[in-house]
C-alpha positions as CSV (number, residue, x, y, z in Angstrom):
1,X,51.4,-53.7,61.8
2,X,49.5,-50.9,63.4
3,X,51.1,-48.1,61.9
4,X,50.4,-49.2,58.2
5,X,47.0,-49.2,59.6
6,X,46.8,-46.1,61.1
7,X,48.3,-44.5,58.1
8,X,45.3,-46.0,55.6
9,X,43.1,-44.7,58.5
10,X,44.3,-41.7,58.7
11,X,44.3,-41.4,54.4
12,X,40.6,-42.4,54.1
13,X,39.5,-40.1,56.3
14,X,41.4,-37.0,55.0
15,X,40.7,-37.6,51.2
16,X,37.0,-36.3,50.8
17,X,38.8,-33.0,52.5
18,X,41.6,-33.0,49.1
19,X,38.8,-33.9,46.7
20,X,38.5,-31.1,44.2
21,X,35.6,-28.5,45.1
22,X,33.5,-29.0,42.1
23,X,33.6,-32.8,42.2
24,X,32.0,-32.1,45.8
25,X,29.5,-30.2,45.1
26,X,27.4,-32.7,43.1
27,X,26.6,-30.3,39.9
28,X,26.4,-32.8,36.3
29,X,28.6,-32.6,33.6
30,X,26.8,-30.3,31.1
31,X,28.2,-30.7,27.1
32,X,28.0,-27.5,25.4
33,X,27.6,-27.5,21.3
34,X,26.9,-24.4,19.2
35,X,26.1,-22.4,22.4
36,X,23.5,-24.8,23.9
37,X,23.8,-27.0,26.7
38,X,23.2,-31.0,26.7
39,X,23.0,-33.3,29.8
40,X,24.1,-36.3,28.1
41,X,27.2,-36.8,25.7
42,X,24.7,-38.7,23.7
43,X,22.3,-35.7,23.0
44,X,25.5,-33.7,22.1
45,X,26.5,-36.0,19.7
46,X,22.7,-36.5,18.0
47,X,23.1,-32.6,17.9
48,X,26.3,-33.2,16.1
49,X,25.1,-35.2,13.5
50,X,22.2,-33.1,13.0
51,X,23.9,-30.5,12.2
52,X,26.3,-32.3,9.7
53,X,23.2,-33.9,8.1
54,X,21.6,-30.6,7.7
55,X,24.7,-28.9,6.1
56,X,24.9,-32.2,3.7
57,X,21.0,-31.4,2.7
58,X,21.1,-27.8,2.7
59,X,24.6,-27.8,0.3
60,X,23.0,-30.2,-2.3
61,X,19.6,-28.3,-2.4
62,X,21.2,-25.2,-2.9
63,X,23.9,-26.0,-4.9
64,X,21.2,-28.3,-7.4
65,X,18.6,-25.5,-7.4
66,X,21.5,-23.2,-8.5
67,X,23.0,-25.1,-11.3
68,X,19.5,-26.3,-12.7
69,X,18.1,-22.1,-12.7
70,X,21.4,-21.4,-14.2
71,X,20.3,-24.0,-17.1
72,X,22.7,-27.1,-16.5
73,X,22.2,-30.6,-17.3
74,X,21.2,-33.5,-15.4
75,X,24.5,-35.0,-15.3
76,X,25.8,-31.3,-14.3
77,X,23.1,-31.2,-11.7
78,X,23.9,-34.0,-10.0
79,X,27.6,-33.6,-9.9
80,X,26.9,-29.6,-8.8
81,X,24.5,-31.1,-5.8
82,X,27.0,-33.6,-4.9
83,X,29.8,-31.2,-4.4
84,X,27.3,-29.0,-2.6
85,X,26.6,-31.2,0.0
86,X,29.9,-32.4,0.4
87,X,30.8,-28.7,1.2
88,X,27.1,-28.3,3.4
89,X,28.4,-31.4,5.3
90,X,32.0,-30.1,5.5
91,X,30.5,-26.7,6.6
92,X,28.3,-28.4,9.2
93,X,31.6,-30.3,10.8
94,X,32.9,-27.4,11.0
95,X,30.9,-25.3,13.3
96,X,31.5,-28.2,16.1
97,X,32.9,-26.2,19.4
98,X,32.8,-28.6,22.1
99,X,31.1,-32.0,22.5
């Protein structure tokens, strides 16, 4: 009985020594996405989305302003801008490093 004991004793007070050095020293987790750094994984993921939102509105602006100087349709217009930010989006996805 006293040397399961001991053992547990012995354990608990030798495992903040084999704790990994970084977990010890306190520092937070810091999420990195297109080479700035975010304290949450929420605010890396709203940065995320952003930038996939942007693409999708940049592509279809582009891509509609394009076709329309170019002297295109409606109809063409609308598919052109729809492709455009299906690519923006797809572009914007992309560029995701690390979240």
């Amino acid at each position: 009985m006293r040397t399961p004991l001991m053992l547990a004793v012995s354990l608990g007070l030798m495992l903040p020594s084999v704790t990994p050095a970084f977990a010890q020293q306190g520092q937070p987790t810091l999420y990195e996405y297109n080479g700035k750094q975010y304290n949450t994984l929420a605010q890396c993921q709203r940065a995320k989305k952003r930038a996939k939102a942007r693409g999708a509105v940049a592509g279809a602006v582009i891509a509609g302003v394009g076709t329309a100087l170019l002297g295109g349709n409606v109809g063409e217009t609308a598919l052109v801008a729809g492709a455009g930010a299906l690519a923006g989006r797809e572009i914007g996805r992309a560029t995701v490093k690390r979240c």
